[in-house]
Every structure is written in C-alpha cells, then in structure tokens.
C-alpha positions in Angstrom: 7.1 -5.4 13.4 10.9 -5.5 13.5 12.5 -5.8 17.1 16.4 -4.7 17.9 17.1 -6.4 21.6 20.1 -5.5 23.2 22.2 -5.1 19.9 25.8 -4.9 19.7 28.0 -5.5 16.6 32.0 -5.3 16.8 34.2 -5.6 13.4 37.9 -6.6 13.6 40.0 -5.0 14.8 38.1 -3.6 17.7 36.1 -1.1 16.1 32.6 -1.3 18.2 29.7 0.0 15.7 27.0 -0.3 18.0 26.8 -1.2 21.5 23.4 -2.4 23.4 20.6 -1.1 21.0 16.9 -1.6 21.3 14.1 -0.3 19.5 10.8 -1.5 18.3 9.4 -0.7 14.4 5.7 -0.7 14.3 3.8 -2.4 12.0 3.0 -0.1 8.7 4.9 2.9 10.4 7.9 4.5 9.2 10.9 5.1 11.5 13.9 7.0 10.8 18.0 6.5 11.9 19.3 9.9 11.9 22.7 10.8 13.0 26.2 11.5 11.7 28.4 9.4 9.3 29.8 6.4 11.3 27.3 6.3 14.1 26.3 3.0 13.3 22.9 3.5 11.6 23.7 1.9 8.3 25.0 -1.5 10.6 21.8 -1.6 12.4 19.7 -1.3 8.7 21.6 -4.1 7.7 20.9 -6.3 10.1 17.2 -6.4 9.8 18.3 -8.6 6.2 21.2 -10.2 7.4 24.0 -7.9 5.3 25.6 -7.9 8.8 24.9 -10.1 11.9 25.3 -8.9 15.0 27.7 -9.8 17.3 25.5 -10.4 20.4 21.8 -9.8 20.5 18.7 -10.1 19.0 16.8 -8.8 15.7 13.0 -10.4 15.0 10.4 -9.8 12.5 7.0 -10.5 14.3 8.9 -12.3 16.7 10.7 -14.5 14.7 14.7 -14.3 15.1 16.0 -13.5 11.7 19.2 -15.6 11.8 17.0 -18.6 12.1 16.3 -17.5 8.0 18.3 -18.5 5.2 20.1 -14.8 4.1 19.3 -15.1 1.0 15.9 -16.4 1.1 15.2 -13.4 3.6 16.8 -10.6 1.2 14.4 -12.2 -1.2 11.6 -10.8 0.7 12.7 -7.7 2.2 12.5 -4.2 0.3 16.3 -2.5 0.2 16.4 0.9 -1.8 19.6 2.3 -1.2 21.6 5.9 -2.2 23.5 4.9 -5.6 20.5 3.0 -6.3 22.0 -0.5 -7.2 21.3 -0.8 -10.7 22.5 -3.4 -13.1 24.1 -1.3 -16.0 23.7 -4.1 -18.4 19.7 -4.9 -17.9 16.9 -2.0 -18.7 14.1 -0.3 -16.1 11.9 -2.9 -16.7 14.4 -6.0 -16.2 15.8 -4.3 -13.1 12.2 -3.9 -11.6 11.6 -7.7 -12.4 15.2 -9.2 -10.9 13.8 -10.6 -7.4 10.4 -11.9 -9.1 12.4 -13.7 -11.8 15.1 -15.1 -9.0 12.1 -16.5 -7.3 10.5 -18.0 -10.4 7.6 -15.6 -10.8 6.8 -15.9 -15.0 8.1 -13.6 -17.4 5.0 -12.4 -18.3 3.7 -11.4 -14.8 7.0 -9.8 -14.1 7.1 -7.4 -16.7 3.3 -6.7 -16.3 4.0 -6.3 -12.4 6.8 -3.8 -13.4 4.7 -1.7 -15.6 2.0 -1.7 -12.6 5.3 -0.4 -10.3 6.6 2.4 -12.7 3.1 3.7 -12.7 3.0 3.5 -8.9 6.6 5.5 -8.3 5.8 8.0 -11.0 7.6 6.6 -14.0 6.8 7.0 -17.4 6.0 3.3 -18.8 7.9 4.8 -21.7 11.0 4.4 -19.9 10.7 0.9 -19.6 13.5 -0.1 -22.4 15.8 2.6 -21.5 19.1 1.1 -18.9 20.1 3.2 -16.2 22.9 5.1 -18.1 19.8 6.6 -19.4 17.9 7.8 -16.7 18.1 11.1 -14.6 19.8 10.5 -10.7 15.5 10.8 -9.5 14.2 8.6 -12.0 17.4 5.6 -10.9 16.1 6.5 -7.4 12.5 5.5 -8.7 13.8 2.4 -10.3 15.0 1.2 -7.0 12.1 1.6 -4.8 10.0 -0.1 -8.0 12.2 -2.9 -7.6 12.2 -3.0 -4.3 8.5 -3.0 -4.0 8.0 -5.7 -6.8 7.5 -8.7 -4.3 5.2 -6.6 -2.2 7.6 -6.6 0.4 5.8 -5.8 3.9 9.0 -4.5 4.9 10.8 -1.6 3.6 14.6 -1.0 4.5 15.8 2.4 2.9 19.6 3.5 3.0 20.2 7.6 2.4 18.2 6.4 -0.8 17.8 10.6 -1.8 21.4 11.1 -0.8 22.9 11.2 -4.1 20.3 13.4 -5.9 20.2 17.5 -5.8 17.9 19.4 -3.7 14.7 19.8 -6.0 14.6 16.1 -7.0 15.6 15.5 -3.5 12.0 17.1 -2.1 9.6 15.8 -5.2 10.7 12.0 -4.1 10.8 12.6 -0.5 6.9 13.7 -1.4 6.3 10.8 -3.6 7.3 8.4 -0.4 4.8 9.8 1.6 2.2 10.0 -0.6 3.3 5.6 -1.6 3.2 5.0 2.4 -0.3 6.5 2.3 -1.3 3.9 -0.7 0.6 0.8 0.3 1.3 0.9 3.8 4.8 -0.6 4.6 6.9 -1.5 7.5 9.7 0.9 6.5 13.3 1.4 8.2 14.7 4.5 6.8 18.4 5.5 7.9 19.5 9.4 6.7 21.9 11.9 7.9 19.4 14.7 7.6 17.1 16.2 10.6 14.9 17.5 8.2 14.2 14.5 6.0 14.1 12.9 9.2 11.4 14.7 10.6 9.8 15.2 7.5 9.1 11.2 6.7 9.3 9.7 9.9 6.4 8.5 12.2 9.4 7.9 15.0 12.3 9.2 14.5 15.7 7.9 16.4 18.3 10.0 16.9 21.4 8.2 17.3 25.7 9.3 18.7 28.1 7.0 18.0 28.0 3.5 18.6 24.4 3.9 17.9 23.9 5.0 21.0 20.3 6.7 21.1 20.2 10.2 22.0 16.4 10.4 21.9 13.6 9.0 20.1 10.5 9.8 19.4 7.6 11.7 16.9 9.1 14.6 15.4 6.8 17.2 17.5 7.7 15.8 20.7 11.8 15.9 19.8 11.6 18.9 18.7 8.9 20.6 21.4 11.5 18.5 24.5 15.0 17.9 23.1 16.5 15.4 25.5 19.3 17.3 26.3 21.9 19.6 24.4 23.4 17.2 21.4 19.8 16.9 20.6 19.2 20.2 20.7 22.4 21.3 18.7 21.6 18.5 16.4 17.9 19.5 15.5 19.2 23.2 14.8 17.6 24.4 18.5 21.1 26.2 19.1 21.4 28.0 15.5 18.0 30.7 16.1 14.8 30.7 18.2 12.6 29.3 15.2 8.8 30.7 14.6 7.3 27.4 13.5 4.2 27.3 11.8 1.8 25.1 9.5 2.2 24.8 5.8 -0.4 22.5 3.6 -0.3 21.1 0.6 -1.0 17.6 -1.3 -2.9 16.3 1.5 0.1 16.9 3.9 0.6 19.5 6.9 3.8 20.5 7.8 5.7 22.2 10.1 8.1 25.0 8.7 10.2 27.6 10.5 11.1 31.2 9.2 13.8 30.0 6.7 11.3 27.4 5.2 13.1 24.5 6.7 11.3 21.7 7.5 10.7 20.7 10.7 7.7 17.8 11.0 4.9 16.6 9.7 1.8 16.6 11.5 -0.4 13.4 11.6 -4.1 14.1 11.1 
C-alpha cells in the first residue's frame, strides 16, 4: 500500500506543484493520476521512489516513510516504466531487461533466463532478444520497459504516460496487454496519464487532479462518471460534449463500457 499524507512540494523559484495531497493506493490495485500537463501528477509519481522529495509531508509504503530508504536502494526495488521508455541505445532487449538484476548482483545466467521468462510475459518475441532498441517498433520499446521493470518482481508498479509516445492502435493492444499482466501478476501499480479514457479504462480508482494536484474527484470509473463532482469534472470526462448512450462491450475476458462514438468509458469489475 502506498500512502500520500498531507503532500506539498515547492521548486524554486516559487512555483508550488502540489499543495496538501492525500490519497491511499491499495494493495494489488491500480490507481490512475489523470489531469492536464503541469498539474502536478508526474511530481507526486515521483515521490513514491524518491526522484523528488517533498517539501513537507508524508509518502509510506506499508507504513514505512520512504525517505527513511536509501534512493537508490529503493529505485532498486520499485517498477518505473515511463513514456520514452528509457532505453540504453548501446545494450540489447535482453541486457536492458537484466540492468536492475545485474546492479543488484543477481548471476548472469539467471538474468538472462529471467529476461526470456519476461519477454514471453509482455508479449515479446524471444527472437528479439539480441536486437537494441534502434531496432524495435515504439510498442515493442514500450514492452521492453515494463519487462525491465518487472524483472525484480517489483510489488510496486510506478507508470509515467508509458503509451504516450506510441499511435493509437499500438496505444489500445498495450493498454490490453496491462490489464490482462495485472490479472496474472497482481501489482501495486501507480499510473499517471493525461487521458480520461485510458484513465477509466485501466484504473481501479481513478484521481482526477487541477493544478497543484489538487483533487477534483476520485473514485471507480462508474461512480465518476455516473456523479461527476461538480462541472470541471464533468467538462473534463466529456459529460459537457453530448448526452452519451453507454453500453457494455465484451471481449478477452474484459467488459467495458463504450458510448455511441466507441469511446471508452470504464471497465466493469466482475
């Protein structure tokens, strides 16, 4: 479980990037940031491994305050995917999957076997395991990251507008593969993304956020978008565009909610 308490974080120069924040990330759930560029939700994913410290507050992990951990050794053990998907250009698939196992001393042997288990896991052909990154499509980098950020067996997930970069159709088949790897593995996962849709589409609770990180609402998709909290909400989850006809669309195991236009709107637990 990760914990924000009272959260505030100001850079120099005055600029305040979030101001009082609490929330609570359940165990083996995944919650979503959603809100515009610059309202702070990057800052906040950030903090949960110590790439920013706040300026007053709290952040634990099953109660534990995280700036009582070394940074380093706590990166170490967190899962961070995010949008250009951090490759090293120089070292293949199979090297990058294996980068935190070999910086914590984990054989050579089981690393690259550990990596082939991983590429299997996000859908990679093994094949690919010699090729480097200047090789590889904009979804299969995008693969590559979450491989590598699984290869500890992380139980926390931290994931940073990590289908941002791709086009639309790759954009969909790894939004599905996520879901269908939280069904398998079950992590803690912190996703932050400036889209409703993939918002509502991933997340177990979803946290709308305005500037300063200031939450608007939060919640599971259905109730935000059955009770928007009040107009931004509303505007911001498209209630303002049309009166939508929602309705139920299966497939692979999942049901979700779809309006008119096909747009996504939720997915329904079962």
């Amino acid at each position: 479980m990760i914990e924000f308490r009272r959260v505030s974080k100001s850079f120099p120069g005055g600029n305040q990037a979030v101001v009082d924040f609490s929330i609570t990330v359940p165990t083996g759930s995944v919650t979503v940031l959603v809100g515009s560029s610059g309202c702070g939700k990057t800052t906040l994913l950030r903090m949960v491994n110590r790439m920013v410290d706040p300026t007053s507050g709290e952040v634990l992990i099953d109660g534990h305050n995280v700036t009582d951990h070394d940074p380093v050794d706590l990166r170490r053990k967190i899962g961070y995917v995010m949008q250009s998907g951090g490759l090293l250009p120089h070292r293949t698939v199979s090297q990058n999957i294996q980068t935190v196992q070999r910086l914590t001393g984990v054989p050579k042997n089981v690393a690259a076997e550990r990596a082939r288990e991983l590429m299997s896991t996000v859908g990679l052909d093994r094949e690919l395991a010699d090729r480097y990154p200047s090789q590889l499509s904009g979804g299969q980098q995008q693969r590559v990251g979450v491989a590598r950020a699984l290869a500890v067996d992380p139980n926390i997930l931290l994931m940073d507008e990590p289908f941002g970069a791709v086009d639309p159709l790759v954009r969909r088949d790894l939004q599905r593969e996520l879901i269908s790897l939280q069904q398998r593995v079950t992590k803690t996962v912190l996703f932050v993304t400036h889209d409703i849709d993939e918002a509502f589409l991933l997340g177990d609770q979803v946290v709308i956020l305005q500037e300063g990180a200031v939450i608007a609402q939060q919640g599971t998709p259905e109730e935000i978008i059955a009770n928007p909290a009040n107009d931004f909400v509303a505007h911001f989850i498209g209630h303002t565009d049309a009166q939508r006809q929602l309705t139920r669309k299966s497939g692979n195991g999942v049901t979700l909610v779809v309006d008119d236009d096909g747009r996504i709107h939720g997915r329904l637990q079962e």
